[in-house]
N, C-alpha and C positions, 0 to 999 in steps of 0.2 A: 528384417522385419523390425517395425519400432511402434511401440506405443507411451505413453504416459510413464509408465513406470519400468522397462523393458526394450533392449537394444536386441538382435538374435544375428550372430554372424556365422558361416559358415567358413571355418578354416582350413578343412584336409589336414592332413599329415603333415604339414610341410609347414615351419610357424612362421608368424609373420604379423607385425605390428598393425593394428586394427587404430582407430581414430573414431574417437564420436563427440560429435560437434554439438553442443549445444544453441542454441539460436533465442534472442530475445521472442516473449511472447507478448502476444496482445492481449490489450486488455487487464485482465487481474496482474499485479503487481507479484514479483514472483517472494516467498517468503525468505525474511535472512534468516538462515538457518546454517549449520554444518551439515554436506551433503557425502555420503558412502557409496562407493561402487563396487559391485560383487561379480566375481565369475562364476558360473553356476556351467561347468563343463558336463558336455554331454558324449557319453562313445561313441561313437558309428557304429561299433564291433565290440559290444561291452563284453563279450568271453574273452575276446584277446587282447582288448586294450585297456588297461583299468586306468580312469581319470579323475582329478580330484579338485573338488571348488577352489577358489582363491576368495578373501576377503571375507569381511566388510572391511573396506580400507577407503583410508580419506580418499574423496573426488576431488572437495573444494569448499570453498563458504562462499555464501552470497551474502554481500557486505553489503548496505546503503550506501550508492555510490550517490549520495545526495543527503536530502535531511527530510526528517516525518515529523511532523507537528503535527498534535491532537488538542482539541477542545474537547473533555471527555464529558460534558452533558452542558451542552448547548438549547435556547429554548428562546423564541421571539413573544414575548407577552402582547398581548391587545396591546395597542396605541405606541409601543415601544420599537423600539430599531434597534437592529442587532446585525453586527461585523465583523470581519478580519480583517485585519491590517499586515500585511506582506511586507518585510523589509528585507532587500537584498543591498549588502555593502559590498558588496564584489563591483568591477566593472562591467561585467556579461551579464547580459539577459539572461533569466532562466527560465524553463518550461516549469506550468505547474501541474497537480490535478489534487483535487478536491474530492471527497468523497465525504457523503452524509448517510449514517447509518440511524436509524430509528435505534430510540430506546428500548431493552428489552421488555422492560414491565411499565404498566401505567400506575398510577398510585393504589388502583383497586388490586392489583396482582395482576390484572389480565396481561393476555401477551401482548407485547409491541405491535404498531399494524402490520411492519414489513422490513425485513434487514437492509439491505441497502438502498435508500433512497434515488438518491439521483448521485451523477458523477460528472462534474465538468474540469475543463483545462485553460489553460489561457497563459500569459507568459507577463514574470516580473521582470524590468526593469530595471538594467545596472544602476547599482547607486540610486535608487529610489524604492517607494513603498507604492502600493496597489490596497487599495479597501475592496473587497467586497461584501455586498450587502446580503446578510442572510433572506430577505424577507421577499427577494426576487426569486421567481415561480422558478426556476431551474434546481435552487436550493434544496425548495418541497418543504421548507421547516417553518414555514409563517402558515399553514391552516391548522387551526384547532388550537393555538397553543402547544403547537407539537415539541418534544422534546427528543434530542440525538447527541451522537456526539460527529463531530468533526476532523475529519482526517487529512493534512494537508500533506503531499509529498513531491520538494523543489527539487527539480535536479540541478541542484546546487549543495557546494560544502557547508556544513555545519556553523561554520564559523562567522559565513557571511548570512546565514540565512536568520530572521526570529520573525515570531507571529503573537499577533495580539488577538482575543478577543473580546468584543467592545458591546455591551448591553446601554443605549441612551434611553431615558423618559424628556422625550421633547416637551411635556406638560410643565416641569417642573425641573429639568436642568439635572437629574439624577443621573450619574454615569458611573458604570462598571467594569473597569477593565479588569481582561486575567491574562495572564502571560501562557502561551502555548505552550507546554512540555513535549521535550524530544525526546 
C-alpha cells in the first residue's frame, strides 16, 4: 500500500531487502528539503514476537537540480510594460516554468484575490536570452494594477542561468531594472 506520506510492506519471518522508488511528480515542483525515512514495525504475533521501530534516518535531499529565480513583488502600472529577461550562457536549451503568485495583502490589509495565478512553460535558448512580457493575459498581472511576485524555475545550472526584471514608461523613457534573486 502506498500513499502520500506512507509505503506498507508485508515481509513474513524471512527478511529481505524492500526498494521504494520514488518517481517524479506533476505539476507542483517537489520542495528542496532534507527527507527522513522511518520503519514503524508491526508483529503478526505481538505475544511472541516483540518488534522495534527504526529511525528517522536520512532518505535523501532534494536539491535544485536547476535554478529559481524570484521577482519578490512584481506589478504592471497603467500605461507601463513590464518583463523578464531569461539569459541562458550554457550551450543547451533549457525548459522553463513561470509561476505567478498574487500578493498577500492589498494596501488596505484586505486579502490577496488568489494564491497562485497562472503558470506557464516554454524553453530558453542556449547562448541566448528570451523576454517575456508580463502584461500578456497568461501572466494574469496586467488587470487592476495587480501586484505578485514571480517565480522562475530553469532546468538549468545556476551558473549559466540569470533573470532580469524590467518595468519600462514608454511615455517618457523611464526604465527599471531588478536583478532576480536565487
Amino acid at each position: 500500500n502506498l500513499s502520500a506520506t506512507e509505503a506498507t510492506f508485508n515481509v513474513g519471518n524471512v527478511g529481505s531487502d524492500r526498494m521504494l522508488c520514488l518517481a517524479q511528480r506533476t505539476g507542483a515542483v517537489i520542495p528542496v528539503a532534507k527527507y527522513e525515512a522511518s520503519l514503524k514495525a508491526v508483529s503478526a504475533a505481538p505475544t511472541t514476537y516483540a518488534v522495534g521501530d527504526l529511525g528517522p534516518s536520512a532518505a535523501g535531499d532534494i536539491d535544485r537540480d536547476g535554478t529559481e529565480l524570484q521577482a519578490p513583488l512584481v506589478q504592471v502600472p497603467q500605461g507601463w510594460l513590464a518583463r523578464i529577461a531569461l539569459t541562458n550562457t550554457g550551450t543547451v536549451a533549457r525548459s522553463y516554468t513561470i509561476r505567478t503568485l498574487d500578493a498577500a495583502n492589498e494596501d488596505d490589509g484586505s486579502a490577496g484575490k488568489k494564491l497562485i495565478l497562472n503558470t506557464i512553460t516554454g524553453t530558453l535558448p542556449g547562448n541566448g536570452t528570451k523576454v517575456i512580457r508580463l502584461n500578456d493575459d497568461a501572466l494574469d498581472l496586467a488587470t487592476g494594477g495587480r501586484r505578485g511576485t514571480v517565480i522562475v524555475t530553469v532546468d538549468g545550472p545556476k551558473g549559466q542561468i540569470e533573470g532580469l526584471y524590467q518595468v519600462v514608461n514608454p511615455n517618457n523613457g523611464l526604465v527599471n531594472n531588478h536583478i532576480m534573486t536565487k
